[in-house]
One Martini backbone bead per residue (centre of mass of N, CA, C, O) as a GRO file, in nm:
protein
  210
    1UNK     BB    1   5.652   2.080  -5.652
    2UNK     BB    2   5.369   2.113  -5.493
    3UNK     BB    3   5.221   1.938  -5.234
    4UNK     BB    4   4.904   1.778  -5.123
    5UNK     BB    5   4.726   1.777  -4.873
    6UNK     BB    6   4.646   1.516  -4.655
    7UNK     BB    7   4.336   1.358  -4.615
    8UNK     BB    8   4.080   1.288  -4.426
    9UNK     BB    9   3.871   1.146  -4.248
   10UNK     BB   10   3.594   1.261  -4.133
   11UNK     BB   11   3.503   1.354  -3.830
   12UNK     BB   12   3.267   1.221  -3.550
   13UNK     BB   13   3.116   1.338  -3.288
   14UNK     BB   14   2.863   1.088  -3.094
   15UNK     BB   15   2.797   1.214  -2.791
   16UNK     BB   16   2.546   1.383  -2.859
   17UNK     BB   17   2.365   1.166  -2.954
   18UNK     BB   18   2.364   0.951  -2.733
   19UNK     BB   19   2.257   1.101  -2.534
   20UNK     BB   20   2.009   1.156  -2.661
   21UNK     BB   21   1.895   0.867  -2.693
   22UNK     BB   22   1.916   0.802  -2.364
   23UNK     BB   23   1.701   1.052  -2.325
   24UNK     BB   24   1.452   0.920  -2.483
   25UNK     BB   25   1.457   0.635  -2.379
   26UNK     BB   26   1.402   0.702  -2.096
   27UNK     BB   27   1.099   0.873  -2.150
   28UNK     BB   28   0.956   0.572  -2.287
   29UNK     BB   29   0.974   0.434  -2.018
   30UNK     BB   30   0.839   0.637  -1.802
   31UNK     BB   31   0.543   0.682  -2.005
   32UNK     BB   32   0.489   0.356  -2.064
   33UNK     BB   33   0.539   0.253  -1.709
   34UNK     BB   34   0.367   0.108  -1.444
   35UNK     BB   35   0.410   0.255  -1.122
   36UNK     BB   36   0.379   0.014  -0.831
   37UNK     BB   37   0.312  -0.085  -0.535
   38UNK     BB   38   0.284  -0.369  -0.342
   39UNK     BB   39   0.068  -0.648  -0.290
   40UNK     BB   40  -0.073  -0.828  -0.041
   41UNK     BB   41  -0.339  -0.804  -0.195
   42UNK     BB   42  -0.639  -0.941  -0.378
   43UNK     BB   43  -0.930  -0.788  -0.458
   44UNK     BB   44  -1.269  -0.893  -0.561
   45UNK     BB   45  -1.511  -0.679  -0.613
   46UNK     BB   46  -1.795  -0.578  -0.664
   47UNK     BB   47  -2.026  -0.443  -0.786
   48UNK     BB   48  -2.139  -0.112  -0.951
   49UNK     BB   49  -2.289   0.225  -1.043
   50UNK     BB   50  -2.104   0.397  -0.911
   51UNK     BB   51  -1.929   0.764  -0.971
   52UNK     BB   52  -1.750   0.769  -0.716
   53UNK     BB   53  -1.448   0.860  -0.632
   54UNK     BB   54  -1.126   0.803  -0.511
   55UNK     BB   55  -0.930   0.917  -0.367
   56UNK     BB   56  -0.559   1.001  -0.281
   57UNK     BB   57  -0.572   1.087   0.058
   58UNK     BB   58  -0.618   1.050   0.384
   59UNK     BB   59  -0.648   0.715   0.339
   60UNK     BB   60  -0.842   0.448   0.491
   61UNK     BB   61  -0.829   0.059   0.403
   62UNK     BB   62  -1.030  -0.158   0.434
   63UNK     BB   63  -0.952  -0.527   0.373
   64UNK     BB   64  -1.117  -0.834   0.249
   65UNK     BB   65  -1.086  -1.134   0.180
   66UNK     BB   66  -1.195  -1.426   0.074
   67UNK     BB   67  -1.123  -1.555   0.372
   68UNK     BB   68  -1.105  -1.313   0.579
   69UNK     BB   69  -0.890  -1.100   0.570
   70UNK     BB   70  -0.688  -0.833   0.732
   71UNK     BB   71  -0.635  -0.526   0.522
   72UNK     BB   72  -0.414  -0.250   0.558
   73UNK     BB   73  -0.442   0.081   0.381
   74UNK     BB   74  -0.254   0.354   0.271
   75UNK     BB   75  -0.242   0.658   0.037
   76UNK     BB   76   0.014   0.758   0.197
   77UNK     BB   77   0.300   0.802   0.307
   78UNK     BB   78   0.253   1.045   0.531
   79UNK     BB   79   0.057   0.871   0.670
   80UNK     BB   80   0.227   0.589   0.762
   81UNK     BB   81   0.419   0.754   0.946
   82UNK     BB   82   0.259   0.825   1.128
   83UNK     BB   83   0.096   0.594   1.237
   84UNK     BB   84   0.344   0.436   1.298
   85UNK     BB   85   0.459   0.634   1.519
   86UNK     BB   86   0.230   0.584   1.712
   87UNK     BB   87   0.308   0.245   1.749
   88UNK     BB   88   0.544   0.330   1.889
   89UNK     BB   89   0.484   0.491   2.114
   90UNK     BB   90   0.286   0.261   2.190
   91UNK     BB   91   0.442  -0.033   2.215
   92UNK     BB   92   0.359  -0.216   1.951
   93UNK     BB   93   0.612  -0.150   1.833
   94UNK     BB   94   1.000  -0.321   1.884
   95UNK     BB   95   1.250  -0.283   1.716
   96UNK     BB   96   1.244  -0.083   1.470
   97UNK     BB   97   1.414   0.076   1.234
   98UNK     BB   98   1.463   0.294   1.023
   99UNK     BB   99   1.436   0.125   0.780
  100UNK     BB  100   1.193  -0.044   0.803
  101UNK     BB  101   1.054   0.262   0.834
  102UNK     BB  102   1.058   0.262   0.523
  103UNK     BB  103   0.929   0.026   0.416
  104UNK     BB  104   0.645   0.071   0.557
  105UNK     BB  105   0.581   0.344   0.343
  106UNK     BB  106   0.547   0.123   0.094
  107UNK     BB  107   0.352   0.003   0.179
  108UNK     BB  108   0.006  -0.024   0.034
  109UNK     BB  109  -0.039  -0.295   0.226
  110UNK     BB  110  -0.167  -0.531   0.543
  111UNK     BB  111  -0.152  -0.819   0.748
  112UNK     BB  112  -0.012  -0.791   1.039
  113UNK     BB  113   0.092  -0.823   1.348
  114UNK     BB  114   0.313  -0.620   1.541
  115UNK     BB  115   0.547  -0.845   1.614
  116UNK     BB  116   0.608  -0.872   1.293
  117UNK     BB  117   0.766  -0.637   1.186
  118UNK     BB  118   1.094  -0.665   1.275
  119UNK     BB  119   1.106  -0.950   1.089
  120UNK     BB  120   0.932  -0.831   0.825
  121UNK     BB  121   1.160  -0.594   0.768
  122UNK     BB  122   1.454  -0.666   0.875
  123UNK     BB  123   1.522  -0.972   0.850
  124UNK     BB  124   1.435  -0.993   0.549
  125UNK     BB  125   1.404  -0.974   0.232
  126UNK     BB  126   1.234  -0.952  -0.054
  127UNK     BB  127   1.178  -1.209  -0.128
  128UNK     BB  128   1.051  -1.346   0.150
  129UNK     BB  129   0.823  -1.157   0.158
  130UNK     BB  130   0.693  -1.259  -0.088
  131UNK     BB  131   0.636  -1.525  -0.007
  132UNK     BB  132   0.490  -1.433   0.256
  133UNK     BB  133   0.199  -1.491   0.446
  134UNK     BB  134  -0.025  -1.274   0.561
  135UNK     BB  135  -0.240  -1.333   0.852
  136UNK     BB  136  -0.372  -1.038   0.942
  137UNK     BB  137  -0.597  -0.860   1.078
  138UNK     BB  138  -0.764  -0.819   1.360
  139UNK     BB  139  -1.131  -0.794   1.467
  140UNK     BB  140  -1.110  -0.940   1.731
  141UNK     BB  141  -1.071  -0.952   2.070
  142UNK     BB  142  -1.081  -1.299   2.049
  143UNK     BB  143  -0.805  -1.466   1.911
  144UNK     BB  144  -0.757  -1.807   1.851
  145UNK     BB  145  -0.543  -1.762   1.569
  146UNK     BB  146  -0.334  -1.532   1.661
  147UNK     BB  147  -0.343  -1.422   1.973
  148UNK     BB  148  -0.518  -1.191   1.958
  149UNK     BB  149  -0.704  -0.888   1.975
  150UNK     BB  150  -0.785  -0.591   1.855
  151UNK     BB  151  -0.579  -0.436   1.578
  152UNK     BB  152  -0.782  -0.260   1.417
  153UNK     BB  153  -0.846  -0.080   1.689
  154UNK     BB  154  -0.567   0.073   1.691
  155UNK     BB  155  -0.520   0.165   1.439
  156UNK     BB  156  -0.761   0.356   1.394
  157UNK     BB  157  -0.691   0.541   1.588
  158UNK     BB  158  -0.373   0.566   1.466
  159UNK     BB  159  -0.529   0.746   1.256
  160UNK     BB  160  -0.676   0.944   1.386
  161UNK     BB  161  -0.447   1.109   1.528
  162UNK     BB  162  -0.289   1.185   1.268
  163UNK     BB  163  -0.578   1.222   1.109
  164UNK     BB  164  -0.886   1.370   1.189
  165UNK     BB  165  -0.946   1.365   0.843
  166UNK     BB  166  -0.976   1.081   0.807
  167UNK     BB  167  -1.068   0.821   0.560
  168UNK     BB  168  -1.251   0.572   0.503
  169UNK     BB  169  -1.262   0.234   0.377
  170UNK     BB  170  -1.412  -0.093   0.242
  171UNK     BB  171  -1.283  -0.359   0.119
  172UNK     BB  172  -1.456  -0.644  -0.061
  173UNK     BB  173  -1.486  -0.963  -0.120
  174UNK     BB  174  -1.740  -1.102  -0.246
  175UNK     BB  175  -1.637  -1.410  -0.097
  176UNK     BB  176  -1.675  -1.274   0.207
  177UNK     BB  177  -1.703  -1.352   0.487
  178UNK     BB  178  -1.964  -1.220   0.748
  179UNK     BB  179  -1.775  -1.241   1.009
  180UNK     BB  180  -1.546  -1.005   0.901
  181UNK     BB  181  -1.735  -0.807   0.836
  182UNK     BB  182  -1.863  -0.762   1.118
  183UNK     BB  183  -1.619  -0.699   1.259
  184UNK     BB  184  -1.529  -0.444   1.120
  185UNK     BB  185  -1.778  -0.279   1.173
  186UNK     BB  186  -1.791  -0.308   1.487
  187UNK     BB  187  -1.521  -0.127   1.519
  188UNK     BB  188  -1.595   0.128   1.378
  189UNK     BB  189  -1.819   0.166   1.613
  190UNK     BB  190  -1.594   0.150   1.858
  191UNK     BB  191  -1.453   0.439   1.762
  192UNK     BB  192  -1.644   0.637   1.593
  193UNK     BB  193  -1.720   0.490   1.274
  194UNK     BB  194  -1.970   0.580   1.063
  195UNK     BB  195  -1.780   0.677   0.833
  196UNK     BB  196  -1.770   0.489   0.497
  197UNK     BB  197  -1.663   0.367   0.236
  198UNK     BB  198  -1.745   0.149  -0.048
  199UNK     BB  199  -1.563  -0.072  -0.240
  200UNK     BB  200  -1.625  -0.118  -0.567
  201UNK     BB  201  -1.688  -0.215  -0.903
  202UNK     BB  202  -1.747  -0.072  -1.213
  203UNK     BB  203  -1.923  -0.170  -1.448
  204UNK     BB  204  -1.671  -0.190  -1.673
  205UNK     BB  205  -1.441  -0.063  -1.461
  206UNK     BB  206  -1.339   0.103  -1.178
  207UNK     BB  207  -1.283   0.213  -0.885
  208UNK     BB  208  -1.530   0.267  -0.610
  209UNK     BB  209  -1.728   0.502  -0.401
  210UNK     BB  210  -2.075   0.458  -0.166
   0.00000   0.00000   0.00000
C-alpha cells in the first residue's frame, strides 16, 4: 500500500508586503509633516488687509526683533550662497570652512556680526547653536554695543551685486523700537535700495506684503 505525502504548512513569504507597508509608512511621514528651516528670531508682525503674497526667491528679508535686534534672511539656498561668497571675497568673513559654508546656506535667517561666523558655523554642535543668541546685525555706522561699524549696509551691497534683481523686504516686530526701525530704513536709502515690501500678517491669515 502506497503512503500518502505528508504536506507541510504552505510557507508565505512576508518580504514584499513589509516592503509595501514601509513604503507606504515612508509616504505618510513625507506628506503629513512639515519640514523647514530653523528661526533664530521670532518676530510677530503687525497686522494688515493687504493682499499681495511674499514671492519665493530672489528675496531679502530684512527682520527687526521686539527689542530693536536685526536680522537677514535670504528665500533660497542659492542666493545665500552668492551673497556669502561675496562676503568672503571681500575678507569680511575670514577663515570658514566649507562645511561651515554649507551650514550658512541652511540658515534661514540670522544675526551675527561677521567675525562671529568661524565660531558659530564650524566650532560649535547643533545644540550650541541653538542656544546661543545671536547679537543682531548693526544697522547703525557706530554701533557702541557690538564695536562694530553698519554690517547691514556691507549685506545690502553684497545682496545687490550677487543678484542685481533682488527683491528686499522688511519685516517688523509690532513691540519693535523706532531707533531699529529708522537705522534699517536709513540704511536701505544709503545702498540707493528705495523699492522694498513691508510684511504684515493678514488680518486673520498669512504673511503678506504691501
Amino acid at each position: 500500500m502506497s503512503k500518502k505525502p505528508k504536506r507541510g504548512a504552505p510557507a508565505i513569504d512576508m518580504t514584499a508586503m513589509v516592503d509595501v507597508a514601509f513604503l507606504l509608512l515612508t509616504f505618510f511621514i513625507l506628506t503629513t509633516t512639515s519640514f523647514r528651516e530653523d528661526s533664530s528670531i521670532t518676530v510677530d508682525a503687525p497686522t494688515s488687509v493687504s493682499t499681495i503674497t511674499v514671492e519665493e526667491k530672489g528675496i531679502l528679508t530684512i527682520l527687526v526683533s521686539d527689542s530693536g535686534k536685526v536680522f537677514l534672511g535670504f528665500s533660497d539656498i542659492i542666493t545665500r550662497q552668492k551673497v556669502l561668497a561675496n562676503a568672503i571675497q571681500n575678507n569680511k568673513i575670514v577663515g570658514l570652512s566649507a562645511e561651515g559654508a554649507r551650514l550658512f546656506s541652511t540658515m534661514e535667517n540670522f544675526g551675527l556680526p561677521f567675525n562671529a561666523f568661524p565660531t558659530y558655523l564650524d566650532k560649535m554642535t547643533d545644540e550650541q547653536r541653538k542656544k546661543t543668541e545671536q547679537p543682531g546685525i548693526s544697522p547703525y555706522e557706530t554701533d557702541t554695543v557690538a564695536h562694530t561699524g553698519n554690517e547691514l549696509k556691507e549685506w545690502l551691497y553684497y545682496a545687490k551685486y550677487a543678484d542685481p534683481q533682488m527683491k528686499y523686504t522688511v519685516k517688523g516686530d509690532k513691540n519693535s523700537n523706532f531707533a531699529a526701525i529708522k537705522g534699517v530704513m536709513a540704511t536701505l536709502r544709503e545702498v540707493d535700495i528705495n523699492r522694498f515690501g513691508l510684511i504684515t500678517n493678514l488680518e486673520g491669515g498669512s504673511s503678506k506684503k504691501e
